[in-house]
N, C-alpha and C positions, 0 to 999 in steps of 0.2 A: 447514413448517420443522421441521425435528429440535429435540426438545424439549431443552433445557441445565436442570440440575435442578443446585442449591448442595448440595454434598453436603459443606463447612464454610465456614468465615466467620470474618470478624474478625481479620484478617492484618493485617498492615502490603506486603508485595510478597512474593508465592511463584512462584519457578522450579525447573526441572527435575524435573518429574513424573516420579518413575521406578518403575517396577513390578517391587518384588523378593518374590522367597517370600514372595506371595500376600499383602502388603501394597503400599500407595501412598506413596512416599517423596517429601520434597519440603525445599527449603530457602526458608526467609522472611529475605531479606534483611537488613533492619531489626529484626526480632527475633533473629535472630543464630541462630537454631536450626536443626538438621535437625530430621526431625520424621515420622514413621509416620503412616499409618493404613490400615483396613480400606478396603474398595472404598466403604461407605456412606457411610464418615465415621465409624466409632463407635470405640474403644478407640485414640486421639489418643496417641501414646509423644513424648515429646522423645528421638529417638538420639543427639545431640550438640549442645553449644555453640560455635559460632565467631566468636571475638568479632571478628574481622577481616571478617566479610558471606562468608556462605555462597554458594555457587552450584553450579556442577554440581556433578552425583554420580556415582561408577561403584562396581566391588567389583574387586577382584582375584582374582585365580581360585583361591587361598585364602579369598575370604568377608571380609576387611578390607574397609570401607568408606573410600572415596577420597573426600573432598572436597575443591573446591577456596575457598580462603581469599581473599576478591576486594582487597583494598585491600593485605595484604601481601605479595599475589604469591605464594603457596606453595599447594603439592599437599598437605592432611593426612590421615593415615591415625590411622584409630580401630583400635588394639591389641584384642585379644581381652579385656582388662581393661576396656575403657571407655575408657583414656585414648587422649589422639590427639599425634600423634608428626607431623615435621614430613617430610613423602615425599620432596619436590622442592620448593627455593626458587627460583622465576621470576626475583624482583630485577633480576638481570641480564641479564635477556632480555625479557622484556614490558615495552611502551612503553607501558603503559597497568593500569586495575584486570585484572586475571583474571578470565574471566568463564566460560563455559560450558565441558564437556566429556564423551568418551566415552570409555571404555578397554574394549579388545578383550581375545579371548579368551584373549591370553597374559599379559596385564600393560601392555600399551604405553597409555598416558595421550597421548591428546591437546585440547591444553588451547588456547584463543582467550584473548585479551585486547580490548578496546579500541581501543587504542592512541594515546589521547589523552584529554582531560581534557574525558570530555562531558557531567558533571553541572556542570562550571564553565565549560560552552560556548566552548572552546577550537575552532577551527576541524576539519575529520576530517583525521585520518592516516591510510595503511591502516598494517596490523598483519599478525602474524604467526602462525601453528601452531607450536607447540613439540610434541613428540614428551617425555614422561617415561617412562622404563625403568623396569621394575621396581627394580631398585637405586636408582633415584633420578635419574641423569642424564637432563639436559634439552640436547633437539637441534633447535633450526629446521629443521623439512619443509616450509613455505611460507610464500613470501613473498606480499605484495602484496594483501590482501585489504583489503577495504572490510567492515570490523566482523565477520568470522569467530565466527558465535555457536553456535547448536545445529548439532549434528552427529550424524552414524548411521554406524556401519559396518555393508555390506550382508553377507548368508550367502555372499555370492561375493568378498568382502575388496575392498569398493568404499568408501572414505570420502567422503560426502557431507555439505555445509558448506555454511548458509545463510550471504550476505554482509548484511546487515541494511541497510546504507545502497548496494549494489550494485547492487541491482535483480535480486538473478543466485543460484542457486546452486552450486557447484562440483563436479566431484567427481577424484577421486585413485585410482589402484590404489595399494592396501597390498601390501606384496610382504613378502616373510617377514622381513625383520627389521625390521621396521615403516616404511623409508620408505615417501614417497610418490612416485608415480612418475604420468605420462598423465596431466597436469593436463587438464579440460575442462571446458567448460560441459555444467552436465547440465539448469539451467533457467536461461532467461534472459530477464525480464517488463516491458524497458525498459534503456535507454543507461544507461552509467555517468553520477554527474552531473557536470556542469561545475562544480560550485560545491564550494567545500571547507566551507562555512557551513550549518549541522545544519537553521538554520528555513526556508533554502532549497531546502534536499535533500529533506527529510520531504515538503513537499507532491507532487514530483514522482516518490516510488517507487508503481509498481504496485501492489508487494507486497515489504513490509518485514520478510523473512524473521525470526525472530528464533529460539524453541526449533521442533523440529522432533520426528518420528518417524515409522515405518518401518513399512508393513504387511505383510502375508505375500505378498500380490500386486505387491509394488514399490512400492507410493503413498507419496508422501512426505505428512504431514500437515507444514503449516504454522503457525504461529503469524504472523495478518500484523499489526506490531505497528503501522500506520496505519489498518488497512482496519477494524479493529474487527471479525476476521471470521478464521475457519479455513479453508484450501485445502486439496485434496489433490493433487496434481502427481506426475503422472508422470516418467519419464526422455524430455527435450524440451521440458520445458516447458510441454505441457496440461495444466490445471485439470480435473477432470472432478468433482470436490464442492467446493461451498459452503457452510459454514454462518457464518450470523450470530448469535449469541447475544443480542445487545443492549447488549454493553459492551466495551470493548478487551479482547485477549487478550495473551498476553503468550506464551507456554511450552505445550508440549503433549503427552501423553503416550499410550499404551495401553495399557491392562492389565484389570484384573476377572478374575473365576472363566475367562471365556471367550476372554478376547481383545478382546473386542469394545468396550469401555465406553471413550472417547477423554476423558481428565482434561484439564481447561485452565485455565492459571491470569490470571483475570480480576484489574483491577486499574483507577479510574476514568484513569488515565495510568502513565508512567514517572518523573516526576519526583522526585528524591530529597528535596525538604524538605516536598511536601507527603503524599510516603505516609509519611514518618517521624513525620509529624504524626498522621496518621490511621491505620484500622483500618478498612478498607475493601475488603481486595482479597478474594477467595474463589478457593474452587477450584469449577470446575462439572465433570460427568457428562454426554458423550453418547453415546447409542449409535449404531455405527456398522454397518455391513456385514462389513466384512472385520477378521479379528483382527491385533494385534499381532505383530511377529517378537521373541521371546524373546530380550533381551540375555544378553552371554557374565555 
C-alpha cells in the first residue's frame, strides 16, 4: 500500500487542498481560517479569517484569493491589503450552506451548495451550480444535482462535478462565456437512491464523491467520503488506483515541487458537533505516479 505520512495535525475539519505558488492552501472549517503551508508542513501562515466557515478556494487571474463563506452564502475576495471584501452574496440562490468551489482561467467562480440542512438531518434536496462573474453576479448553470461538491475544470474546458450523495460524477462543456452546456455522466458507481433520508443513502453509495482533483493524464482523484479510501477514475467510470490510508478522507488535492505528492484531508468523520469539539482531523502526503494539472 502507498504509504500516507501526517504532514500536520491538530485541526478541527480541513477542505480544499489547493496548490498555489509552491505552497499548500487549505481551509479548517471550525477554525474558521484559511491557512498555507509548505509541501512538509513546516512555515504554517494563517492567510485569512472567515468567520462564517470557510470552504473552497480559487485565485483570480489577478492573484486575489476567492473564498467561499459557507453558512452566509457569499464568495469573498482577500484585497491586496489583507482585507476580504464580499465577491458574490449566494442568499438568494443557494438552498443550502455554500460549500466547495473552482474558478477558471478567466474569473468565472463556480460554486455548489448543499441544498438542505444536513448537519440538522433534514431529508436531501438536490441543489444547484451557480456560475459568479468576475463583477460579481451570480447565474444558475445547473440544476438537479444530488450534493454538487469538488469540482475541476479540465485543459480542454470540461467541468467535472462530483454528486456526493449521487453515486455519479458529471461533467459539463464550459463554452466561453462560462455557461455550461452537454450535460453527462462522466462517472457513474451505482443508481441514484431511492430514499431522500442521509442514514439511508450513505450505506448504499459505492463511492461518495466528495473534493476531487485532476491529473495530467485525465484521472480524477477522489475523495470517497464513505469508503474511507481515495479512487482515481477515469472518463467512464473505471477506478484504476486505490488507496486506503486507514481513516476517512474527506477532500483531495495535488501539488509538491513535482506534481506528484496527492494531500488529503483526513478527519475521524463529518459530523459537525463532534469535530467542533475536537482537534482530530490532519492533512496526509502521498505520493503518486502521475503529477497534478496546474490550476488557472
Amino acid at each position: 500500500m502507498t504509504e500516507a505520512i501526517t504532514v500536520a495535525e491538530g485541526y478541527h475539519f480541513l477542505e480544499a487542498p489547493r496548490w498555489h505558488e509552491g505552497r499548500l492552501w487549505f481551509s479548517d472549517f471550525y477554525l474558521h481560517d484559511v491557512m498555507s503551508m509548505r509541501e512538509d508542513g513546516s512555515d504554517l501562515r494563517v492567510e485569512t479569517h472567515v468567520p462564517e466557515q470557510p470552504s473552497g478556494l480559487g485565485w483570480l487571474p489577478d492573484g486575489r484569493l476567492l473564498v467561499v463563506s459557507m453558512r452566509d452564502r457569499k464568495v469573498l475576495r482577500r484585497e491586496r491589503d489583507g482585507t476580504l471584501a464580499v465577491h458574490a452574496d449566494l442568499g438568494e440562490h443557494a438552498t443550502g450552506h455554500a460549500n466547495d468551489m473552482v474558478v477558471d482561467e478567466h474569473g468565472h467562480a463556480y460554486v455548489g451548495d448543499f441544498g438542505f440542512d444536513l448537519m440538522g438531518g433534514d431529508p436531501l434536496e438536490t441543489a444547484a451550480l451557480h456560475r459568479v462573474d468576475p463583477d460579481g453576479r451570480v447565474t444558475r448553470v445547473a440544476n438537479d444535482l444530488w450534493f454538487p461538491n469538488g469540482s475541476v475544470i479540465t485543459p480542454d474546458n470540461v467541468l467535472v462535478v462530483a454528486e456526493t450523495f449521487g453515486n455519479r460524477v458529471t461533467a459539463f462543456d464550459v463554452t466561453a462565456d462560462g455557461s455550461l452546456t452537454n450535460r453527462r455522466s462522466w462517472a457513474e458507481f451505482g443508481p441514484l437512491p431511492s430514499d431522500r433520508r442521509i442514514a439511508e443513502i450513505l450505506p448504499r453509495l459505492q463511492v461518495a464523491g466528495d473534493g476531487v482533483c485532476l491529473d495530467a493524464e485525465g484521472g480524477l482523484w477522489v475523495a470517497d467520503a464513505v469508503g474511507d479510501r481515495l479512487v482515481r477514475v477515469v472518463d467512464g467510470g473505471r477506478i484504476t488506483d486505490e488507496i486506503k490510508p486507514g481513516t476517512p478522507v474527506y477532500a483531495c488535492g495535488l501539488g509538491g515541487a513535482d506534481g506528484r505528492t496527492l494531500y488529503a484531508c483526513a478527519a475521524p468523520d463529518f459530523h459537525e458537533g463532534p469535530r467542533k469539539a475536537a482537534t482530530e482531523a490532519r492533512m496526509l502526503s502521498i505520493r503518486v505516479a502521475v503529477p497534478g494539472v496546474p490550476a488557472p
